[in-house]
GUZA-730786 format. One line per field, with one value per residue (C-alpha): residue number from 1; residue in one letter; x, y, z. Coordinates in steps of 0.1 Angstrom, whole numbers, plus 5000, padded with zeros to 4 digits. Layout:
residues N
seq	NUM,... $
type	A,... $
xx	X,... $
yy	Y,... $
zz	Z,... $
END
This chain:
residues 581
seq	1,2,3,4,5,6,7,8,9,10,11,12,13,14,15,16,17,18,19,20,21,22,23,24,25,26,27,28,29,30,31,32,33,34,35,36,37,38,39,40,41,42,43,44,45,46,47,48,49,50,51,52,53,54,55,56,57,58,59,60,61,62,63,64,65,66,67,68,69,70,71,72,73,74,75,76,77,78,79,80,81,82,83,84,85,86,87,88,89,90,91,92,93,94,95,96,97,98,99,100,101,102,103,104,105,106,107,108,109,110,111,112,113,114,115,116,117,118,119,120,121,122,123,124,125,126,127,128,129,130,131,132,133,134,135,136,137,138,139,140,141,142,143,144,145,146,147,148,149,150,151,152,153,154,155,156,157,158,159,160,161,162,163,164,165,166,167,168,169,170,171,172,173,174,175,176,177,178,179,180,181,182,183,184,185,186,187,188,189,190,191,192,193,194,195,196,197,198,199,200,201,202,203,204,205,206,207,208,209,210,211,212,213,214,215,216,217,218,219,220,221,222,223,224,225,226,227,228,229,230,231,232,233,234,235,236,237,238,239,240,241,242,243,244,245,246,247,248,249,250,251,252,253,254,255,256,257,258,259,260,261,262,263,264,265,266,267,268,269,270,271,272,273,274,275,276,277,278,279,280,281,282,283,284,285,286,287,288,289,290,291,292,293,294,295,296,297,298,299,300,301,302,303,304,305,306,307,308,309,310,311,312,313,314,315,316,317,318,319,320,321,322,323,324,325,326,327,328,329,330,331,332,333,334,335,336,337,338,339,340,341,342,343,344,345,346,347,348,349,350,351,352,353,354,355,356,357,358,359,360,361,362,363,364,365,366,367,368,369,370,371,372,373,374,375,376,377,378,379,380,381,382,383,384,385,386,387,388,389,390,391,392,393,394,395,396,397,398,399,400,401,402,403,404,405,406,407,408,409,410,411,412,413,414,415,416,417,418,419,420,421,422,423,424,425,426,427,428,429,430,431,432,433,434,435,436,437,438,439,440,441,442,443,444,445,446,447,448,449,450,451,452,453,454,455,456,457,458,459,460,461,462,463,464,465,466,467,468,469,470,471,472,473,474,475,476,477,478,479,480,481,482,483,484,485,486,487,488,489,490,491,492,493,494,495,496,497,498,499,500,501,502,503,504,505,506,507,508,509,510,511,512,513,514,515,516,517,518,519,520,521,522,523,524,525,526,527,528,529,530,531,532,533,534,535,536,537,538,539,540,541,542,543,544,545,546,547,548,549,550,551,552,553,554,555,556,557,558,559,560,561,562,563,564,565,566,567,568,569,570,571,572,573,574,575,576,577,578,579,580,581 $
type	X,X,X,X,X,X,X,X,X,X,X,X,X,X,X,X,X,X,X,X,X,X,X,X,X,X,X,X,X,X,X,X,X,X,X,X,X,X,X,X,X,X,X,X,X,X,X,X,X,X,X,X,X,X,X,X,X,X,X,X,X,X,X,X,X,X,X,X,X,X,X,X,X,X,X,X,X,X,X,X,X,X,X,X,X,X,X,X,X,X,X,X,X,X,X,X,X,X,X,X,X,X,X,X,X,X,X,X,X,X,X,X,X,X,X,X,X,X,X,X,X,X,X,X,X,X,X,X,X,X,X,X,X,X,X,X,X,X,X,X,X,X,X,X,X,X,X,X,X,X,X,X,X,X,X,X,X,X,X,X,X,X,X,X,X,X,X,X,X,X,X,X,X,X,X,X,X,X,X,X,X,X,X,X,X,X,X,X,X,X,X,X,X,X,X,X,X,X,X,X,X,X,X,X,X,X,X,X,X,X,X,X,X,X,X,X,X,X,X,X,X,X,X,X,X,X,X,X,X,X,X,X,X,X,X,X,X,X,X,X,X,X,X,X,X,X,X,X,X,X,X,X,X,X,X,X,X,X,X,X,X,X,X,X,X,X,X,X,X,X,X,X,X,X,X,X,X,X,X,X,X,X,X,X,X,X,X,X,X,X,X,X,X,X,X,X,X,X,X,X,X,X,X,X,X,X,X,X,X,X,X,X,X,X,X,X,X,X,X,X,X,X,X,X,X,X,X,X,X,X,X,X,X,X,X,X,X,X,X,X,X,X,X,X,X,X,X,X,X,X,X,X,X,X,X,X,X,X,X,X,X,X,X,X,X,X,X,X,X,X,X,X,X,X,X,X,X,X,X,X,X,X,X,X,X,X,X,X,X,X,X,X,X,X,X,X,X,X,X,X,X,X,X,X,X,X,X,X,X,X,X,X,X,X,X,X,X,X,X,X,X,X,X,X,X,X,X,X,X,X,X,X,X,X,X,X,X,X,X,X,X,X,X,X,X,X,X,X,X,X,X,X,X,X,X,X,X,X,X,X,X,X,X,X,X,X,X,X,X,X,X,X,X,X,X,X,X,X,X,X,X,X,X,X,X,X,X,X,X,X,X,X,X,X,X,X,X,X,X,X,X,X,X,X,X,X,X,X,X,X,X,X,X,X,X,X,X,X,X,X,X,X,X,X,X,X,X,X,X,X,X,X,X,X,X,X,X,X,X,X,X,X,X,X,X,X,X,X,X,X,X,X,X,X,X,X,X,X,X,X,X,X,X,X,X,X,X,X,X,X,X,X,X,X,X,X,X,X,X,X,X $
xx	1128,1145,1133,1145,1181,1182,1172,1196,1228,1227,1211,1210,1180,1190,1218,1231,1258,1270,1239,1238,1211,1208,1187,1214,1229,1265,1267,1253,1230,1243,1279,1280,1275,1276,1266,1240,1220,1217,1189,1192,1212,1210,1227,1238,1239,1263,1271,1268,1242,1233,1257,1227,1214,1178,1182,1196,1165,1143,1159,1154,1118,1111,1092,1122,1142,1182,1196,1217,1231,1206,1187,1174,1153,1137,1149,1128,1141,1130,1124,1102,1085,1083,1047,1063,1087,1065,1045,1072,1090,1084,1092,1096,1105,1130,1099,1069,1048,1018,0981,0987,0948,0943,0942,0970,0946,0931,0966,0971,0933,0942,0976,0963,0936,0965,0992,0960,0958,0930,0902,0900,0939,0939,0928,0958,0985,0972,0976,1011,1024,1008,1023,1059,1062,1046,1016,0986,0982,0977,0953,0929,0956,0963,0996,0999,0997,1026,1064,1092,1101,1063,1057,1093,1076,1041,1060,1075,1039,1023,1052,1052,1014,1024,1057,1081,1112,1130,1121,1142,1142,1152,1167,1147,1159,1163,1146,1142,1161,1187,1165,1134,1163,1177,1139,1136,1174,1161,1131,1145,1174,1143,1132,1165,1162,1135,1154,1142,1173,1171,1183,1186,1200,1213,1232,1241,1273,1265,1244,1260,1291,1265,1250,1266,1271,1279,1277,1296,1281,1295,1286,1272,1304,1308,1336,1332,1310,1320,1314,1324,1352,1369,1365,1373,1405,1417,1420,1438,1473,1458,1437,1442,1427,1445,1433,1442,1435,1447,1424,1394,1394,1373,1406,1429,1407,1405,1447,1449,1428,1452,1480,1497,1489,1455,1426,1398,1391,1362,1355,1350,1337,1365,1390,1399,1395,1422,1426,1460,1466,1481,1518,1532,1543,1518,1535,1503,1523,1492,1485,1514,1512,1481,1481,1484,1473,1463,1430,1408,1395,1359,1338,1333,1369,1376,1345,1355,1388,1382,1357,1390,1383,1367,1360,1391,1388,1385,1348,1348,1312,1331,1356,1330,1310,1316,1324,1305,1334,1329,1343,1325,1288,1253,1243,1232,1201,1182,1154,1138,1115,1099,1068,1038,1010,0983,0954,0955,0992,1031,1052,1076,1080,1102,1130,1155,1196,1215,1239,1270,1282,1302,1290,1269,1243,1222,1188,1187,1160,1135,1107,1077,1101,1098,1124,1110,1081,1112,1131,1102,1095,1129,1124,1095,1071,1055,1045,1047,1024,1049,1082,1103,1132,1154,1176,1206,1190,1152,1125,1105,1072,1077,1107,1096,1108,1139,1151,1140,1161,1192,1187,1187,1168,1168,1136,1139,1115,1129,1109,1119,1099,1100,1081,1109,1144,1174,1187,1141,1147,1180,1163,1129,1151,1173,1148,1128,1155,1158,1190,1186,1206,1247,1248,1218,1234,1273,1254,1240,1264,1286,1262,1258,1299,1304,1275,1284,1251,1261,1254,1218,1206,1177,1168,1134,1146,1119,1140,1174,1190,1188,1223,1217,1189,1202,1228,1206,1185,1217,1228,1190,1192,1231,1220,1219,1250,1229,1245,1225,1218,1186,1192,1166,1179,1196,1216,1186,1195,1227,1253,1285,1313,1279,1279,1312,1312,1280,1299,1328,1309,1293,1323,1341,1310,1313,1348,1333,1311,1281,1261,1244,1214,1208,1185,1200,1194,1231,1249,1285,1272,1259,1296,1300,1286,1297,1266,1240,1202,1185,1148,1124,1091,1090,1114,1151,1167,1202,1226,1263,1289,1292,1319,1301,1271,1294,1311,1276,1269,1302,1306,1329,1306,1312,1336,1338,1303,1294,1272,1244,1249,1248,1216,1200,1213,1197,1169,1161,1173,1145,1120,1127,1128,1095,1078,1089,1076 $
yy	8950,8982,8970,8940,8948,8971,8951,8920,8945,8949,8924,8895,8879,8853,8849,8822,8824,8799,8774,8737,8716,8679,8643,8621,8629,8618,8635,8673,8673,8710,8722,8758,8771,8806,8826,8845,8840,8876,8888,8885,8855,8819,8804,8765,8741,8705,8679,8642,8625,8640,8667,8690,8706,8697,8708,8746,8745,8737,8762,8788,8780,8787,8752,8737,8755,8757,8740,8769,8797,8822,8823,8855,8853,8884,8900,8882,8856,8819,8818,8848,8854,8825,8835,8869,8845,8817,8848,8860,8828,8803,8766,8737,8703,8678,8651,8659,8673,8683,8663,8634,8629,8666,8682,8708,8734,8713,8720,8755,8764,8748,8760,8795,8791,8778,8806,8828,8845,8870,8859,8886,8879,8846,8848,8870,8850,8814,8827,8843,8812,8786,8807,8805,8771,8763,8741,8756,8729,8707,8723,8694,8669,8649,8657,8619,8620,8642,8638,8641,8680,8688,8680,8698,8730,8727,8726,8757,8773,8768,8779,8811,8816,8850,8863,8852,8875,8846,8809,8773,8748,8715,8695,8705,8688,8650,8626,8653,8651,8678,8699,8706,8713,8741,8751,8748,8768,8798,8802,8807,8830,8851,8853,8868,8894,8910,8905,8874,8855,8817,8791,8758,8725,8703,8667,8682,8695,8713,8731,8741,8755,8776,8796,8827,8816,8780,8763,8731,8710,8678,8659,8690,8714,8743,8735,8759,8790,8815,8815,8780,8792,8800,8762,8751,8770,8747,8720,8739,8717,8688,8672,8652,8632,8597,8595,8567,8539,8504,8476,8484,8517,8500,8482,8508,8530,8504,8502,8547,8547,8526,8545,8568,8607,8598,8611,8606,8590,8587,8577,8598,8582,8565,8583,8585,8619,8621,8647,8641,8654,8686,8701,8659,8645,8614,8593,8577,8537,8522,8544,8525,8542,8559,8599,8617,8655,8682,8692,8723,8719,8717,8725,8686,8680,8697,8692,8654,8663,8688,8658,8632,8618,8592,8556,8537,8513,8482,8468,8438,8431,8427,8403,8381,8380,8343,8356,8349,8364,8338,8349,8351,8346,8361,8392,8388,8416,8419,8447,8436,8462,8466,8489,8492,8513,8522,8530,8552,8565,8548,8548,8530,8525,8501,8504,8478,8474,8449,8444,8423,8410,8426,8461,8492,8500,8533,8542,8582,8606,8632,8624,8605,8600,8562,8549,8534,8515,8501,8487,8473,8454,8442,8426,8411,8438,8447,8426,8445,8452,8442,8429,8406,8409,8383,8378,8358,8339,8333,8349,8373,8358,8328,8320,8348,8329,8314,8352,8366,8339,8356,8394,8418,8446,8480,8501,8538,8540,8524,8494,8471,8465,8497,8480,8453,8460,8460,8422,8409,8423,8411,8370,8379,8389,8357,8336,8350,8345,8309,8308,8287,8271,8279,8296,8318,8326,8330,8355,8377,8379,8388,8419,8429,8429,8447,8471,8482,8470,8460,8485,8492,8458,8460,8492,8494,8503,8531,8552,8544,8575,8577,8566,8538,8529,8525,8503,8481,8481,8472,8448,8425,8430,8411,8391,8357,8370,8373,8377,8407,8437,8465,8497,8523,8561,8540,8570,8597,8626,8603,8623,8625,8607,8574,8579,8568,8542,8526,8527,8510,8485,8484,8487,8459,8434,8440,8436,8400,8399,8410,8431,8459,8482,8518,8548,8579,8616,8621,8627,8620,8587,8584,8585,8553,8536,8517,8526,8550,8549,8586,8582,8608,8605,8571,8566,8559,8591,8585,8552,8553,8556,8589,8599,8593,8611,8643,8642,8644,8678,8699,8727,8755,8777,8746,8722,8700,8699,8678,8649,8672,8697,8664,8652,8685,8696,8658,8661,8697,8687,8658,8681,8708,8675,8663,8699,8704,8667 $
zz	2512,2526,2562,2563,2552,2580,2605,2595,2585,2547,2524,2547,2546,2573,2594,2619,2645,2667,2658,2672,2669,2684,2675,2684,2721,2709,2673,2664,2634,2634,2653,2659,2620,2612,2582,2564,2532,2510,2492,2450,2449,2453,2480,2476,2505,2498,2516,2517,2537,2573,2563,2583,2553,2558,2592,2588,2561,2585,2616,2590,2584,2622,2625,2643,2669,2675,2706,2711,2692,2670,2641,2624,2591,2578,2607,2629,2654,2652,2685,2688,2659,2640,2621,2606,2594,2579,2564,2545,2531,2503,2512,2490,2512,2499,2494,2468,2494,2474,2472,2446,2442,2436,2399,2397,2398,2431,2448,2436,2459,2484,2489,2483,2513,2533,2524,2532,2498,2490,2462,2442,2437,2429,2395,2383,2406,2392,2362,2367,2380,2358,2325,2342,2352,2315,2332,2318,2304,2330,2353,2354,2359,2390,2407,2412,2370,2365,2359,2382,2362,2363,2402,2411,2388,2404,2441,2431,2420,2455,2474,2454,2459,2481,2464,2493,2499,2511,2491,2506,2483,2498,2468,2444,2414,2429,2404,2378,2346,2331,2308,2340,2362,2339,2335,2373,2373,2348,2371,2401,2386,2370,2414,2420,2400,2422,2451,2461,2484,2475,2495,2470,2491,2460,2451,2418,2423,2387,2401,2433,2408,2395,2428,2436,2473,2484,2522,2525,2555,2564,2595,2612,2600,2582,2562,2535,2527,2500,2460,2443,2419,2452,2460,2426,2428,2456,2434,2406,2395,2407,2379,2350,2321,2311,2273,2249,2274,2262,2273,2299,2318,2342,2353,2354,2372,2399,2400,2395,2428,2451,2438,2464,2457,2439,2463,2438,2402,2375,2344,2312,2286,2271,2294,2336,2353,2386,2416,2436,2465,2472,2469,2462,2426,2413,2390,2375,2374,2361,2332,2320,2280,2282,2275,2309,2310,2327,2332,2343,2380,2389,2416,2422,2425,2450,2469,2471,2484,2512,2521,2521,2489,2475,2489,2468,2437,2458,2458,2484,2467,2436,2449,2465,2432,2411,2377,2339,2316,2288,2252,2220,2238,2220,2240,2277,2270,2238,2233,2196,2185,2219,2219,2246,2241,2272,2252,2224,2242,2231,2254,2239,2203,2185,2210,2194,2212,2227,2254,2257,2290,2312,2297,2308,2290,2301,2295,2293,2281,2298,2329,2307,2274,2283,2295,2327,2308,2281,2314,2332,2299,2301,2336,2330,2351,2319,2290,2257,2235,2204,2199,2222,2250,2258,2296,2291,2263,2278,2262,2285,2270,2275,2301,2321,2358,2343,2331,2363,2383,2364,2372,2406,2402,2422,2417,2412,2441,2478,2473,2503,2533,2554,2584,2585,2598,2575,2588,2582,2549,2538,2550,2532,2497,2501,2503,2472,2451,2464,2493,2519,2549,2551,2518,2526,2565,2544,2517,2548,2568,2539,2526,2563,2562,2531,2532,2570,2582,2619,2638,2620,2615,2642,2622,2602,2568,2564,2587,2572,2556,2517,2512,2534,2517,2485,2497,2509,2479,2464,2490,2485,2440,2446,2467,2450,2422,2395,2356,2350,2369,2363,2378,2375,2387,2415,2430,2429,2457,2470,2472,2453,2479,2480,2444,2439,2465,2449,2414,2423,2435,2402,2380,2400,2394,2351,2354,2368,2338,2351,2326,2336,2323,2340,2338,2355,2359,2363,2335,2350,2358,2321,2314,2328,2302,2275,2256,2258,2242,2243,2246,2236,2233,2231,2200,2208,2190,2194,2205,2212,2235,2257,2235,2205,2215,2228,2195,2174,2191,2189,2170,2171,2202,2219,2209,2242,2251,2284,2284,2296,2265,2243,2261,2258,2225,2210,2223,2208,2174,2179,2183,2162,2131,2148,2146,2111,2094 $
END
C-alpha cells in the first residue's frame, strides 16, 4: 500500500478538507469537516442522530458527492475517479443489506460476481472468510434465517470478498448483542493488522473508547477528532458514584439532575453515576446521606457533556401518567414454567420469574438464546407450548384481551404504519386501544406535545429518523396509560443523549407504578433494572439484580467487572457446564 500513502501524504487512506454536503437548504448534513482516516487502525465515527455520520461514510464511498470542499480516498478523488475507489474499498451499510431469501453461500456468489472476483479464487477466499467469521456452518442457510451477530458476520464476509485496503462499516453492531460484537471487534482488529484502515460508525460508546482514532459529529460539526482517552480526560474531576442510596434511586436520580452543576446522571445498579460541570463545586443536596465519591471518567461522560448534557430528570410523560402504586399487591407479570418448542427445537424452556409493580425487569441473553419468543409469550403473540403467564392477574390462555387491554408494547422492529404520517398513526393506535372523542383528541395532542411531534406531524413515519421513530413507537405503546409496559431492544442504534431521554421517560412512569419488562443489547441500560434474567439457549442461567450478577463474576483479575464482563463471563461458564454434562 506503498502507493497509496504517497499519494495521500503518509498513511492516509482518506482525507477530507473543508467538506459540506446539503439535503435540507436551511441545515448542512455536513459543515466544512476536515480530517483523514490512516491505514492500520480503526477510526470511530459518534454522534447522535443526523450527526452526518452516514453521510461522510457515504462521501467516502464515492456514490455520493460533496457540495463543496474535497474528498480523497485511496488517493483518488470522489469526484474523478470514483470506480478506482469502489475497487479498492469494502463497504458494510448501516441496514442488513444482503439477500434474505438467499442461503449464505447464495449471498457469498453473488456478491463475488458483483465485487468481480475471479473463479479459480473463489474457492480459497469462501473458504477463508467462512472459517473467520465461524459460519461454515451455515452455508445452506437463509440470511433471512440467521441472527442479528450472524447477519452483521456474514455482511462483513461479502464486503471482504476482494481484501479491501480501506473497509466502512456503517454501525455495524446495532441489534447485535455483546459477545458477536467483541467477535465482530477481534475481527476487524485482526484486518488492521495488515494494514487495512477501518472506518467503524457506532452507538456504542464502548466501542468508540476502544478505536484508536475517534470523530465526533454532531449536527454536521466536527467537534472532536483525536484518540478517546484524550476525550475522556476532559471529564477527569468531574465524576462521581452516590452509593448507599436510602429509598429508590429512581427518585433521587430525578432530584441529582435538576440540581445546579449536574450536566448528566445514570443509574448503576443500585448506585447513581454524575458528571458536573467544569471548574464549579456540586454539592449533591439530594443525596441527602448517601455515599458520594469520586469516580474514574469514561469516554461516555464526556461525550454527553461536550454535546450539553443530558435531557434533565423531568419526564412530562411521566407526570401526565395516572398512577397504580398500590402496596402489598400479587405480582403484575408472572412467567410459570413457560416453554415453546417449534418442532423438534426449544426455544424457551421452563422460564419461570415474576415481576412486582413499579419494577424493571430485563430480559438479556445472546441473538437466538430466546428471549424474544419468552416475551412474545408474555404478550399474548405466542401461545406456549407449556406453562402459563399471567398480565396483572389475567391468564394469557384464557383472558388473553383483558391482559392485552392492560399493556403497551414497542416491538424491537419499527412496527407502525410507515405509509401513514406520524399524526394518521398516533389516531389509528388510540383508537385500537379503545379512546375515543375528547379523551382520545386530549391524549394526542398531549403525545404530540410531549414527544415534539409538531412540526413533523404531516410526516410519513417511514421517513422519520431512528430516534424519532422510536419515540413515536413509544408515544402509540403509552398511549391509553397502560399498567404494564413490553419493551423489546427498544433503543437499538439510538444514540446515547435519545437514550437517556427515552429512559427518563421510562423511570418517571415506574416511579408511577407502571411495571416494566425489557430486552436490550445495551448493557448500561441492563443497569437499569431492578432484576435481570440471563437467557441462554433457551434455559434462564442466571436471575438477579445487576449488582448481584456483577458480584457472581469477580475475582481478583477483575474485581469490578462491568455488566458486559458479567453477561459474557455467565454465559461462558454455561457453556463450558453444558459441554462437560
Amino acid at each position: 500500500m506503498s502507493d497509496v500513502g504517497d499519494r495521500n501524504g503518509g498513511n492516509d487512506l482518506v482525507r477530507f478538507e473543508g467538506v459540506t454536503k446539503r439535503f435540507d437548504v436551511a441545515k448542512p448534513a455536513l459543515d466544512a469537516i476536515t480530517g483523514a482516516v490512516r491505514g492500520g487502525e480503526i477510526t470511530g465515527l459518534v454522534g447522535p442522530d443526523g450527526a452526518g455520520k452516514t453521510t461522510l461514510i457515504r462521501l467516502m464511498t464515492g456514490l455520493m458527492l460533496p457540495e463543496s470542499g474535497t474528498v480523497q480516498v485511496l488517493g483518488f478523488d470522489t469526484r474523478k475517479d470514483p470506480a478506482a475507489i469502489q475497487a479498492g474499498i469494502g463497504y458494510m451499510p448501516q441496514r442488513f443489506g444482503l439477500y434474505e431469501d438467499l442461503s449464505v453461500q447464495e449471498n457469498l456468489d453473488l456478491y463475488a460476481d458483483l465485487r468481480g472476483l475471479p473463479r479459480h479464487e473463489r474457492a480459497a477466499t469462501f473458504d477463508e472468510l467462512l472459517a473467520f467469521t465461524d459460519l461454515k456452518r451455515f452455508t445452506s442457510r437463509l440470511a433471512g434465517k440467521l441472527s442479528g451477530g450472524m447477519k452483521q458476520k456474514l455482511g462483513l464476509a461479502c464486503a471482504l470478498l476482494k481484501k479491501p485496503k480501506l473497509l466502512l462499516l456503517d454501525e455495524p453492531g446495532v441489534g447485535v448483542d455483546p459477545i458477536s460484537r467483541r467477535d465482530l471487534w477481534k475481527m476487524v482488529e485482526n484486518l488492521t493488522e495488515e494494514g487495512i484502515g477501518v472506518v467503524w460508525s457506532t452507538a456504542y460508546l464502548e466501542e468508540a473508547e476502544a478505536c484508536d482514532r475517534v470523530f465526533l459529529l454532531s449536527e454536521g460539526k466536527l467537534l472532536f477528532s483525536g484518540e478517546p482517552k484524550d476525550l475522556t480526560a476532559r471529564a477527569a474531576g468531574r465524576v462521581f458514584r452516590v452509593s448507599g442510596i436510602p429509598g429508590r434511586r429512581r427518585q433521587m436520580l430525578t432530584k441529582l439532575l435538576d440540581e445546579d452543576g449536574v450536566v448528566d446522571g445514570v443509574i448503576q445498579g443500585d448506585a447513581i453515576r454524575l458528571v458536573t460541570v467544569k471548574d464549579r463545586e456540586t454539592r449533591f443536596s439530594a443525596a441527602g446521606d448517601a455515599e458520594v465519591t469520586a469516580a474514574e471518567p469514561r469516554f461516555e461522560d464526556a461525550f454527553i457533556d461536550m454535546l450539553g448534557g443530558g435531557p434533565g430528570g423531568r419526564s412530562r410523560l411521566a407526570e401526565t401518567q395516572r398512577s397504580f402504586t398500590v402496596e402489598g399487591e400479587k405480582p403484575v407479570i408472572e412467567a410459570r414454567a413457560l416453554t415453546k418448542r417449534f418442532g423438534d427445537f426449544t426455544a424457551a424452556d421452563n422460564i419461570t420469574f415474576d415481576i412486582p409493580r413499579g419494577q424493571i425487569f430485563g430480559l438479556l441473553g445472546p441473538n437466538g438464546a430466546g428471549k424474544s419468543t419468552t416475551f412474545k409469550m408474555l404478550c399474548g403473540l405466542l401461545k406456549p407450548t407449556n406453562g402459563e403467564g399471567r398480565i396483572a392477574g389475567f391468564d394469557l390462555r384464557r383472558d388473553t384481551a383483558e391482559a392485552r387491554n392492560r399493556l403497551g408494547y414497542m416491538a424491537q422492529k419499527f412496527s407502525l404504519y410507515g405509509d401513514l404520517s406520524v399524526s394518521q398513526n398516533l389516531q389509528f393506535f388510540a383508537g385500537v386501544y379503545g379512546l375515543h372523542g375528547a379523551h382520545k383528541r386530549e391524549r394526542v395532542d398531549l403525545m404530540t406535545s410531549i414527544f415534539d411531534f409538531r412540526s413533523r406531524q404531516s410526516m410519513s413515519a417511514k421517513v422519520l429518523p431512528l430516534g424519532l421513530k422510536q419515540r413515536l413507537a413509544l408515544a402509540c405503546a403509552v398511549m391509553h396509560e397502560p399498567e404494564v409496559l413490553f419493551l423489546d431492544e427498544p433503543t437499538s442504534g439510538v444514540d446515547p443523549i435519545t437514550r437517556r431521554e427515552f429512559w427518563t421517560h421510562i423511570n418517571g412512569l415506574v416511579e408511577k407504578g407502571v411495571t416494566v419488562l425489557v430486552t436490550t443489547h445495551f448493557m448500561d441500560e441492563a443497569e437499569y433494572c431492578d432484576r435481570i434474567s440471563l437467557i441462554y439457549r433457551g434455559r434462564s442461567i442466571a436471575l438477579g439484580s445487576p449488582d448481584e450478577l456483577k458480584a457472581r463474576v469477580a475475582n481478583a483479575e477483575n474485581p469490578d467487572p462491568t455488566m458486559e464482563d458479567a453477561f459474557i463471563a455467565l454465559i461462558q461458564a454455561s457453556e463450558e457446564e453444558r459441554m462437560a454434562a
